[in-house]
Structure formats: C-alpha cells, structure tokens
C-alpha positions as CSV (number, residue, x, y, z in Angstrom):
1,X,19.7,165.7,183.9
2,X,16.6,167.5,183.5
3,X,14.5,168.4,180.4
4,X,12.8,171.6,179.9
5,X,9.6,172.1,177.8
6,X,9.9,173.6,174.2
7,X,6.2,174.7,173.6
8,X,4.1,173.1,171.1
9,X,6.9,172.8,168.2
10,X,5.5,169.8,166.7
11,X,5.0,165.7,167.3
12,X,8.4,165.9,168.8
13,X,10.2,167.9,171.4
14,X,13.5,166.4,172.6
15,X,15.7,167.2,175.2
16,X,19.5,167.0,175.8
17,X,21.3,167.2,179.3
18,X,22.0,170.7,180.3
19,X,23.2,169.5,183.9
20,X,25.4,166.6,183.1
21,X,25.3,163.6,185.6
22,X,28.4,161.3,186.7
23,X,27.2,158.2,184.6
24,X,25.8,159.3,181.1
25,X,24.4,162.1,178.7
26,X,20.3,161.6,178.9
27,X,17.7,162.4,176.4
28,X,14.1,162.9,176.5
29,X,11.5,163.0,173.7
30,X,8.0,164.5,174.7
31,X,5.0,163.8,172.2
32,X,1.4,163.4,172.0
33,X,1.8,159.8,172.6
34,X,3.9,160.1,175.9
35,X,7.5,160.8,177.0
36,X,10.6,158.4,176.5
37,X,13.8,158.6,178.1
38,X,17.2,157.7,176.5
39,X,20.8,157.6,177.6
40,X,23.5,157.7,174.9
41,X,26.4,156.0,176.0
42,X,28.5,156.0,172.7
43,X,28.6,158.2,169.6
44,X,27.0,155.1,168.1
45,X,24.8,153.5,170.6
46,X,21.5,155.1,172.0
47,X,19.7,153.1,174.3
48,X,16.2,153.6,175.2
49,X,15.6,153.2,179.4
50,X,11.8,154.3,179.5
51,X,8.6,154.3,177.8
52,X,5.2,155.9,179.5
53,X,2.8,155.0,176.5
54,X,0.8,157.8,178.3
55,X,-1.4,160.7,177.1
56,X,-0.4,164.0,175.6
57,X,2.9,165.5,177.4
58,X,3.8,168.6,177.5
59,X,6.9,168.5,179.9
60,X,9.1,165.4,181.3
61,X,12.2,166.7,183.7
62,X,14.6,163.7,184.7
63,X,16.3,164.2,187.6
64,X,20.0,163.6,186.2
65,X,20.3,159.5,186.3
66,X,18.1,159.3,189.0
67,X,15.1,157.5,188.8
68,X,12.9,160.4,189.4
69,X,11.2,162.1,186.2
70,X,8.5,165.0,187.5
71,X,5.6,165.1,184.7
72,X,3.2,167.7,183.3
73,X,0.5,166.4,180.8
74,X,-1.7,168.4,178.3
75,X,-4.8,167.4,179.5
76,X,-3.7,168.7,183.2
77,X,-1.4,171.5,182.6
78,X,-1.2,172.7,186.1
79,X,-0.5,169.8,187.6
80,X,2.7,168.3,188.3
81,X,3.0,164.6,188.6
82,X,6.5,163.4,190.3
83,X,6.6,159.4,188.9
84,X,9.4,156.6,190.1
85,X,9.5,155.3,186.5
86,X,11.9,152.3,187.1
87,X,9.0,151.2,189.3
88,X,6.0,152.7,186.8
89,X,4.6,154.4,190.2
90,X,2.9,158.0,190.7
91,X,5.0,159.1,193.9
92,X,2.9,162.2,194.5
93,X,0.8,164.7,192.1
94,X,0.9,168.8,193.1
95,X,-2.3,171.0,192.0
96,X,-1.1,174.7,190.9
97,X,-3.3,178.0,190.5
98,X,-2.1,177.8,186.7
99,X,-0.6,176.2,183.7
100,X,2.6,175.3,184.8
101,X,4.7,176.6,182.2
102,X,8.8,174.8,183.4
103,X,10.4,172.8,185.3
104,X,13.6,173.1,187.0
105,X,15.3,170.4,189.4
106,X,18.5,169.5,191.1
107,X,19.3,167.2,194.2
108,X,17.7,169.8,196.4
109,X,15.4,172.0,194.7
110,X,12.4,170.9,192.7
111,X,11.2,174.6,190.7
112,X,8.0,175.0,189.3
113,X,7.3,178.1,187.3
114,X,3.9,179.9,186.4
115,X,3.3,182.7,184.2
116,X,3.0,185.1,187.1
117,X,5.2,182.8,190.1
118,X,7.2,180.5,191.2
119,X,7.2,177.7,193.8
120,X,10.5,176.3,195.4
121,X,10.1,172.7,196.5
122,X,12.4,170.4,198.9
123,X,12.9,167.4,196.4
124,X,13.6,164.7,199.1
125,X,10.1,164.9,200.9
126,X,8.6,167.7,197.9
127,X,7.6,170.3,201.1
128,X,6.5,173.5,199.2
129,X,9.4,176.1,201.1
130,X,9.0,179.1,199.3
131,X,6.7,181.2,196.8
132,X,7.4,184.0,194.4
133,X,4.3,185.6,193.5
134,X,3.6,188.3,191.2
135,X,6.0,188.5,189.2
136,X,6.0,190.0,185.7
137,X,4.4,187.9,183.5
138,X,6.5,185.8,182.1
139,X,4.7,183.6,179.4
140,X,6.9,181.0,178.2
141,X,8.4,180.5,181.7
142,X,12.0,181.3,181.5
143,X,13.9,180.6,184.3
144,X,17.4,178.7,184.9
145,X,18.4,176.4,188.0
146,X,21.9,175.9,189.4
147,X,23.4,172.8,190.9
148,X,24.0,175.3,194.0
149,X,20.2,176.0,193.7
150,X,20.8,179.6,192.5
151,X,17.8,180.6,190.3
152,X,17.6,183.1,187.5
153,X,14.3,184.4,186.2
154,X,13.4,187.7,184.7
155,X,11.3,190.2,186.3
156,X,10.3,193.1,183.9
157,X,8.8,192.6,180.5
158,X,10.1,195.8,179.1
159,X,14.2,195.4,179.8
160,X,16.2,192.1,180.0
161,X,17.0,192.6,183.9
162,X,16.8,189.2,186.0
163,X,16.7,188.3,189.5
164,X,19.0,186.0,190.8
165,X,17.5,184.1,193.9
166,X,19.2,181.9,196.4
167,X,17.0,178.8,196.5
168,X,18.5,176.9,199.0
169,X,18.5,179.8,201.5
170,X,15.4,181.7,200.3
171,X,16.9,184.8,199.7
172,X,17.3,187.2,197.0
173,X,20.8,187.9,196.0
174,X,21.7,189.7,193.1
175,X,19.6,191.7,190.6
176,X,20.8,193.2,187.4
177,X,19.7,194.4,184.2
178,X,21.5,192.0,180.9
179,X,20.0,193.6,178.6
180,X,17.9,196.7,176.8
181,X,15.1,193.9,175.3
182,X,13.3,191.4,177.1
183,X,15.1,188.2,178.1
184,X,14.4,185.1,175.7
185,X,17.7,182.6,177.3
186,X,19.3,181.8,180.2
187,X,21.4,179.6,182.1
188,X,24.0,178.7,184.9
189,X,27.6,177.4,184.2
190,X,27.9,173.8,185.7
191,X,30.2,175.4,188.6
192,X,27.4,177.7,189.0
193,X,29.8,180.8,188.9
194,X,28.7,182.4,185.6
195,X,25.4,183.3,184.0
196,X,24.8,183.6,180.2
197,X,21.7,185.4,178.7
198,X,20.3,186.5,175.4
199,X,17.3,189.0,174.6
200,X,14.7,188.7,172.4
201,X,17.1,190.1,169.8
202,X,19.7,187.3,170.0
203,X,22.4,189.5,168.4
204,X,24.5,189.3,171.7
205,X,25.2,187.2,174.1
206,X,26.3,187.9,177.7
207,X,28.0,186.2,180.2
208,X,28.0,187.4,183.6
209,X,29.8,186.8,187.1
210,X,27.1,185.5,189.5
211,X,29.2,186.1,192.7
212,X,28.5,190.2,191.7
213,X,26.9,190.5,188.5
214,X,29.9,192.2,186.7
215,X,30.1,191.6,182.9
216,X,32.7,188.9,181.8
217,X,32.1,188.6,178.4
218,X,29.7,189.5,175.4
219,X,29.7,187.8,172.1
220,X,28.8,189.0,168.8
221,X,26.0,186.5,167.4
222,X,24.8,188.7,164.7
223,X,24.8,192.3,163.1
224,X,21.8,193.3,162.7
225,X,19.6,190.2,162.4
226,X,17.3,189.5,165.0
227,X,17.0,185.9,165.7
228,X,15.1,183.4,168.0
229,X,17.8,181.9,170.6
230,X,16.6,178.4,170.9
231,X,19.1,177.2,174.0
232,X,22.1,178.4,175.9
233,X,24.1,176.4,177.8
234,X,27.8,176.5,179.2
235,X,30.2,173.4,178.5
236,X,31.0,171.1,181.4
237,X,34.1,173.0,182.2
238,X,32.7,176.4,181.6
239,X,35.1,176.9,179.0
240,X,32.7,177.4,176.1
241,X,29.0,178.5,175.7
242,X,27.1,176.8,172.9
243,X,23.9,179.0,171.7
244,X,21.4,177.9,169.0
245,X,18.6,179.7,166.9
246,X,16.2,179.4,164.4
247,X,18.9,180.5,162.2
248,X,21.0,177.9,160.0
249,X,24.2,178.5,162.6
250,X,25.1,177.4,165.9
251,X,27.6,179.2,167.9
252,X,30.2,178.0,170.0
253,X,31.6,181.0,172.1
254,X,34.9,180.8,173.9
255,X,35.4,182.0,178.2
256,X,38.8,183.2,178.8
257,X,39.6,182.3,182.3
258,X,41.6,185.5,182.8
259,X,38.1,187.7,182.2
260,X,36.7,185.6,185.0
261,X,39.2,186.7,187.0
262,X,39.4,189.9,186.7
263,X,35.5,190.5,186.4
264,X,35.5,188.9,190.0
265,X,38.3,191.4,191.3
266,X,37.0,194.7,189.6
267,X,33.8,194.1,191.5
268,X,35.2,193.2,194.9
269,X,37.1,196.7,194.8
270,X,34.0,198.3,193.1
271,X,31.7,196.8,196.1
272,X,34.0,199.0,198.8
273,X,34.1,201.9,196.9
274,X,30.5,202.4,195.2
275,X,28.4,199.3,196.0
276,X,25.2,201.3,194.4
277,X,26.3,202.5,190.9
278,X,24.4,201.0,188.1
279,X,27.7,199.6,186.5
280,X,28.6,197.5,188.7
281,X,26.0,195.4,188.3
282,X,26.5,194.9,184.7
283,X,24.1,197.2,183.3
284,X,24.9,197.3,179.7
285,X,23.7,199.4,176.8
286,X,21.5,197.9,174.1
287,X,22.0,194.4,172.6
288,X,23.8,196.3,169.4
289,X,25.8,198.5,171.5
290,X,28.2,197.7,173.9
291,X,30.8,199.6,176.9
292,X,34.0,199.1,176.6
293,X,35.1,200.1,179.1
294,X,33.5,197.2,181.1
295,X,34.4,194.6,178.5
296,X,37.8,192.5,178.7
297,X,37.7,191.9,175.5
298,X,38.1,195.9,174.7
299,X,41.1,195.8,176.2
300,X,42.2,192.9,174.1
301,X,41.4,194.9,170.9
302,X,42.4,198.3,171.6
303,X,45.6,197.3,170.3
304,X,47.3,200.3,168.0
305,X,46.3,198.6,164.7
306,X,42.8,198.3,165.6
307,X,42.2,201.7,167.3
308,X,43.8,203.1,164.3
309,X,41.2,201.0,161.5
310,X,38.7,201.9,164.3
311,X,39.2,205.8,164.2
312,X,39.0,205.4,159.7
313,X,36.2,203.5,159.7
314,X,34.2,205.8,162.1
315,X,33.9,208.7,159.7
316,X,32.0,206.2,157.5
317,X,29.8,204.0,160.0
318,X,27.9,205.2,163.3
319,X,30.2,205.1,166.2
320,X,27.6,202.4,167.9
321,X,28.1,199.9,164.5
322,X,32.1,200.2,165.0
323,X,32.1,199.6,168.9
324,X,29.9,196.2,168.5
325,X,32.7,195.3,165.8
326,X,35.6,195.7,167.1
327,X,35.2,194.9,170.9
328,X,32.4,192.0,171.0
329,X,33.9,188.7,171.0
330,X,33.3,186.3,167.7
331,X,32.1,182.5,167.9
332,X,34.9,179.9,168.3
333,X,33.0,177.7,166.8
334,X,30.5,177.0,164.8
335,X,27.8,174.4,162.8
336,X,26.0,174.6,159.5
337,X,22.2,172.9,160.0
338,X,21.3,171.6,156.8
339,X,17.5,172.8,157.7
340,X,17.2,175.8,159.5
341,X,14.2,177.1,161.1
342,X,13.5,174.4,163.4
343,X,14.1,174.2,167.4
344,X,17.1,173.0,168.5
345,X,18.8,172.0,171.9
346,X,22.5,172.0,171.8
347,X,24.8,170.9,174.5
348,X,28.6,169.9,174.5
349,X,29.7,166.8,176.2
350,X,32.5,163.7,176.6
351,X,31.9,160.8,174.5
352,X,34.2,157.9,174.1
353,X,37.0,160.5,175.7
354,X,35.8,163.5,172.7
355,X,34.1,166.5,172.9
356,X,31.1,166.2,171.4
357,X,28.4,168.4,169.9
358,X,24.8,166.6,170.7
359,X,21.9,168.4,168.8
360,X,18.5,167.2,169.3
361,X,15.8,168.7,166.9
362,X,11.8,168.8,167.3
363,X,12.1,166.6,163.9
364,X,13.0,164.0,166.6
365,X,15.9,163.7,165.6
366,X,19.6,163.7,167.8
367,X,22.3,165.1,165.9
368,X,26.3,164.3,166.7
369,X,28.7,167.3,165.6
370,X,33.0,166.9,166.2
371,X,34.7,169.6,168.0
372,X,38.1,171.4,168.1
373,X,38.9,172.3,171.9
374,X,42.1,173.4,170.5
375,X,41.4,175.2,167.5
376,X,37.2,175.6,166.7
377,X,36.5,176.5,163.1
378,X,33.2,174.6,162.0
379,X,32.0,171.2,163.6
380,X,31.3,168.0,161.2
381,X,28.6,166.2,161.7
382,X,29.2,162.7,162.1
383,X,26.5,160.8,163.6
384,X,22.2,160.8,163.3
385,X,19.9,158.8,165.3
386,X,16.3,158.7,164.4
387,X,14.3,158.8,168.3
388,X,10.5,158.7,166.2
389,X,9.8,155.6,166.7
390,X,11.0,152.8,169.6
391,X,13.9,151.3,169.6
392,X,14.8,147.8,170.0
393,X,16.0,145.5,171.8
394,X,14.9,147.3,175.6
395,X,12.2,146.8,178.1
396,X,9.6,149.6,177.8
397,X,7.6,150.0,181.3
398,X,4.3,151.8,181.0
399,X,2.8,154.0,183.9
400,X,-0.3,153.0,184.8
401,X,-3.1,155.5,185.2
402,X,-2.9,158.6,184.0
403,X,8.0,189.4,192.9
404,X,6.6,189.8,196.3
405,X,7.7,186.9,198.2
406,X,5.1,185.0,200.5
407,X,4.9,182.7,203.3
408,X,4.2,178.9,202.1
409,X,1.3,178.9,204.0
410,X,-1.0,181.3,202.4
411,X,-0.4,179.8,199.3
412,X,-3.3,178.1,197.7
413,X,-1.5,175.1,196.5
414,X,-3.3,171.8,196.0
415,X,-1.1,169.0,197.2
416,X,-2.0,165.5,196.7
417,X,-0.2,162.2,197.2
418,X,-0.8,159.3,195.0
419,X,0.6,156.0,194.2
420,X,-0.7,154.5,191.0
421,X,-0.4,151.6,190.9
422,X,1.4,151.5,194.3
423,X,1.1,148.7,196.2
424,X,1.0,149.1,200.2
425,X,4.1,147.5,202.2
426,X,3.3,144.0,203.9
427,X,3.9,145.6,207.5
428,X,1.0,148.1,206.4
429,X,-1.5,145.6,205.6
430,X,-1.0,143.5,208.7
431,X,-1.9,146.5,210.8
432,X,-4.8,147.2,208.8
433,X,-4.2,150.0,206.0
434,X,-5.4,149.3,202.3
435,X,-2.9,147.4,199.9
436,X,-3.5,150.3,197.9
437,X,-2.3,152.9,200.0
438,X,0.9,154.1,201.4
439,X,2.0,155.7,204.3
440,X,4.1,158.7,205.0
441,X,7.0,157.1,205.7
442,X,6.3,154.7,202.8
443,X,5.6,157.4,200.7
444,X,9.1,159.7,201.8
445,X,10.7,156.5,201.6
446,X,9.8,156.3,197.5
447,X,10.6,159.5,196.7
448,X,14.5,159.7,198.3
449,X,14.9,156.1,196.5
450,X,14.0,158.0,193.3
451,X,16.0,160.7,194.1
452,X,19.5,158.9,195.3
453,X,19.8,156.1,193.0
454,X,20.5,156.3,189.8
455,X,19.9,154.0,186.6
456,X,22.8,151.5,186.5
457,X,25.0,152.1,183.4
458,X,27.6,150.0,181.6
459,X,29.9,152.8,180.1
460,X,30.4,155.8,182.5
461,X,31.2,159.0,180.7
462,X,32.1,161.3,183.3
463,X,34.2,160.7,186.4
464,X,32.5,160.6,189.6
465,X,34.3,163.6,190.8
466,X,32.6,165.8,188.0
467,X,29.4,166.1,190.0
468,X,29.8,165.0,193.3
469,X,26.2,164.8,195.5
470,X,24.8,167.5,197.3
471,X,23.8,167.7,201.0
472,X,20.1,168.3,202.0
473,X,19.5,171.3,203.1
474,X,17.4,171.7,205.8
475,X,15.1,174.7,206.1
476,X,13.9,175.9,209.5
C-alpha cells in the first residue's frame, strides 16, 4: 500500500493501507528519526520489516507489498528519492521546482503533487509522461490515486469542485463540483468506481459515481459543527466508507448497492438527453443543504410518516435544517476515541477472517476496533500496539547515505539517478565501468524487481484474486 504525508502533527505520523495488497495490511511510521515499515499479520502480531535510521522524513509511500518505498526527507523537500529497501539501495532521486507536498502510487503510476502541479510518472522505468501545471494552489496537496490510475485533485480554492484525470491515458475525464467549500478529503473505492469527498466543513460526506459524476450517496457527519476530516477511505468491498476527524467520533457510513445502480443508469439516460446541465454532474447545494431530488436516499425517506413529521416540523425549523435531517444518510457505524483531537487514519480490513477497524494515531500508536458487517452500532476496541519505539526480534536494514496541461519536455524537472550504496554488476566491471555505478539496464532492471516482487509473508490476508496485477501501460 502506499502512505500519504500528514503534515507536521508531531514525533509520529503513521500510516495505514488505503490500497490493500494480496498478502498483508502495511503500516508506516514517519519521524524525525526516519521511516519504519510494518506489516500486521494478526490482530495480535505486528511485525516490523524495515528500518532507515535516516534523517528527518517527511513522507515514506510503500508500493503495496512491494519492495519499492519512494521517499521525501525534511531537509530536501522537493526531492523525491525512490529506495529498494530490502536491498538498502537509492534506485534513483527526482529534483522538483517545489516542496513536494504527496505522494500517490500504484503498479503503473507514480504521482507527485506540488502546491501549484502535478507530475504523472511511469513506475517501471519512472519516465516523467505527463505535467499538470498551474493549478489552483493547493497547499496541503490533496489528491487521491486509483488502482485504474484515475486521479482526483481539486482545482478551485473557493468551491469543492475536482478534476478527475485519466492517468494512464493522459486525459481529462470528468469534472464536477462536490461541494460549496473547499475540498479537505478524498478518495477512490478499491474497484475504482466511486469517489468520496468532504469539504473543509466535514458535516457531509459525498459519494459519487466516477463513470459520470452523478451523486450516489451523502451522509450526515454533523449538524452544524464544522470539523477537520482526518481520512476517507472506502472498505475493500466498497461496501462501507470509514471517515475520521479531529472530533472524538469515527464514522462508518453504509453504500447501498442499489444507489450505485441507479446513479449509474439516471446518468446514462441523462448523458442522451442533456449531457451539459449542471446536475448531472453532481453539483450539489451547500455542505448543510442537500437536493433531494438527486439523492436515493430521499426516496427512501419520503415515506408518508416522514413527509408528514417533515411538513410539522417545517413551520418550526428553516426548510434547509429539515431537508439535511430527513434525507442525508446517518453513520452505520461508529467509534468513541478516548482522546480526541489528534490525527487519525482509519481504514477497515480482514484479519484472521474479521472485519477489522485499524486506527493509527500521530501518538504512534495503532489502534484495533471490532465491527458489525451485519448490524454496525459502535465498534470495541480490542487491541493497541505501541510503534514508538523498535520492536524485537526483526532485522532492521539501514539505507546508507542520505491546470493547463504541458508537454513533458518543457518541464524543468531535475532527474537524477543514483545508487547508494549500489554496487556495479560483475559483467559491468569487466568491461570497464566503476563498481560504483550502474547502467541503464542495471538500473531499470532494480526498479521493476522493486516493483514486482513483493515481501514474502507467512499469513496471507487477502486472496490473490482481491487485487490482481496490472498491465504496463505503454504510452506513445
């Protein structure tokens, strides 16, 4: 899985999987002191694979159970360091105009996001394809990845509208406007077919349809209490979206299938007849209102009985406050943090055959909730694990050494490859090159090993068949 960069929330960040691989659930803890990289195979067991021992990090992004972990550092935050860390090698290192701000990868697409662009990179031989360049500032670098290589990022400062863009393809596909506030969360479904967001508000969440942007769901988070959204991510099976704030709930929200559905064939009829009205594409009132008319779940609750408490309790409250009630979905779902106020990643996963709630806090601490797929109601929490300090009994390695699209080559992109400590192959030094330097085919060679083999594990978690591997693509 990958890991995405909280800020500067402390002595710990810590990252759960939001893309789940075949073998394990991965964790990554980002400090002052260096990165380390777990895998949790058990609710009980924790077992730490990697240890840098480096210098300040400020973002660490494993490629799922690969061996491939792409690296930013305080001390050169805009440059992006892609390490084999089975081996403790460098690969290569990329120079950007500006602090880069996330990371996004998949077995494709490497994304690396600036304040003000983006750059799309092949990950089997890291050839820069595509720029996005000036964008909307976006400060804390917001932008979501697909395993199809769809990518989400927002592109206006003063609304929550987002771009969807076809990475693999490098074309833009789909832009729509989520909300009235800025965008502060988002992220694909594991299928890739549905996109949740929250605004700077948090009081709603929104899931959309990414084939056509039509609404399939919004969720009630809050009345009127603005919050910080800490993450957002979808289950493995789409089923359930988990969102966490600095608030002392997280809420586990519930996809009916059926919405899916029909959101997918109200906009294939609404693309033949009106393909340019603003509703089609989701538009949406603001983050305390809501239409519900485009809302499944309106239909669900314009039963008699609630149309007629509805109609009573409009003389007394303002029509907007009695909409968001009564048609916005509830949570599931939900947990009770014992200390709210801190950052938290939340995702949901299979353990030992169990659904499972994985929490991991800046306190550096990962947290283990129960969960009801049947029946929701509040989570227990029934497992800590302290990640502070190292663990024992595992072999630590260090590394050694420390929107207007453009064409790729106008970009002023500082691309350097570098293998520290790596060691040249024993053909290269017969025919004369420095046992300290690769070649390209050396180098390309180091870089798909990274990328297509992952870590051996003892206790698969998920079945093969729950992420199957994706074909290059090759760009012309």
């Amino acid at each position: 899985m990958t890991s995405r960069d909280l800020g500067n929330l402390g002595s710990y960040i810590v990252k759960t999987d939001d893309k789940v691989s075949s073998a394990k659930e991965s964790l990554s803890v980002v400090s002052r002191t260096g990165y380390r990289l777990f895998s949790l195979t058990s609710v009980d067991r924790v077992d730490e694979i990697f240890c840098s021992h480096d210098e300040d990090t400020k973002i660490a992004e494993r490629l799922f159970s690969s061996s491939l972990v792409a690296v930013v550092t305080a001390s050169e935050p805009n440059k992006l360091k892609v390490c084999h860390f089975k081996k403790g090698a460098e690969i290569c290192n990329y120079g950007y105009p500006s602090e880069i701000l996330s990371v996004k990868l998949n077995r494709s697409r490497l994304v690396v996001c600036l304040v003000d662009s983006i750059y799309i990179h092949n990950i089997r031989d890291m050839r820069l394809l595509h720029s996005i360049k000036n964008m909307a500032p976006n400060p804390s670098g917001l932008c979501t990845l697909s395993l199809l290589s769809h990518l989400a990022y927002p592109v206006a400062t003063d609304c929550g509208e987002l771009q969807i863009f076809d990475a693999a393809n490098q074309l833009r596909r789909l832009k729509l406007k989520a909300h009235d506030s800025p965008l502060s969360a988002l992220n694909f479904s594991y299928n890739g077919l549905l996109l949740a967001t929250a605004s700077e508000k948090g009081t709603v969440i929104r899931v959309f349809c990414v084939k056509n942007g039509q609404r399939v769901h919004e969720f009630r988070r809050g009345v009127k209490r603005h919050v910080s959204i800490g993450s957002l991510y979808f289950s493995t099976c789409a089923s359930f979206v988990v969102a966490s704030s600095n608030t002392e709930t997280v809420h586990i929200f519930r996809i009916d299938p059926k919405a899916v559905e029909q959101a997918e064939r109200r906009q294939s009829v609404a693309i033949d007849a009106a393909a340019a009205s603003a509703t089609s594409t989701g538009s949406s009132s603001d983050d305390d209102e809501t239409q519900g008319g485009n809302d499944p779940a309106a239909a669900a609750a314009g039963g008699w009985g609630m149309g007629f408490l509805a109609k009573a309790v409009t003389s007394y409250l303002p029509t907007n406050v009695v909409t968001d009630v009564f048609t916005q979905d509830r949570a599931y779902a939900t947990i009770q943090l014992a200390e709210p106020g801190l950052r938290y990643e939340c995702v949901m996963a299979k353990l030992e055959k169990e659904t499972r709630l994985l929490l991991a806090c800046e306190d550096g601490f990962l947290y283990i909730y129960s969960f009801e797929d049947s029946k929701g109601g509040e989570c227990k929490l029934i497992r800590a694990h302290d990640l502070r300090t190292p663990l024992h009994g595992i072999t630590e390695v260090d590394i050694v050494g420390n929107e207007n699209d453009e064409n790729t080559n106008s970009l002023n992109v500082n691309m350097t490859k570098s293998m520290l400590p790596a060691p040249g192959t024993y053909a290269g030094v017969l025919k004369g090159r420095p046992a300290d330097r690769m070649s390209d085919s050396d180098w390309c060679h180091d870089l798909r090993e990274a990328v297509e083999y992952p870590v051996k594990v003892t206790v698969p978690i998920y079945d093969e068949m729950q992420f199957p591997p994706v074909t290059p693509i090759t760009v012309e």
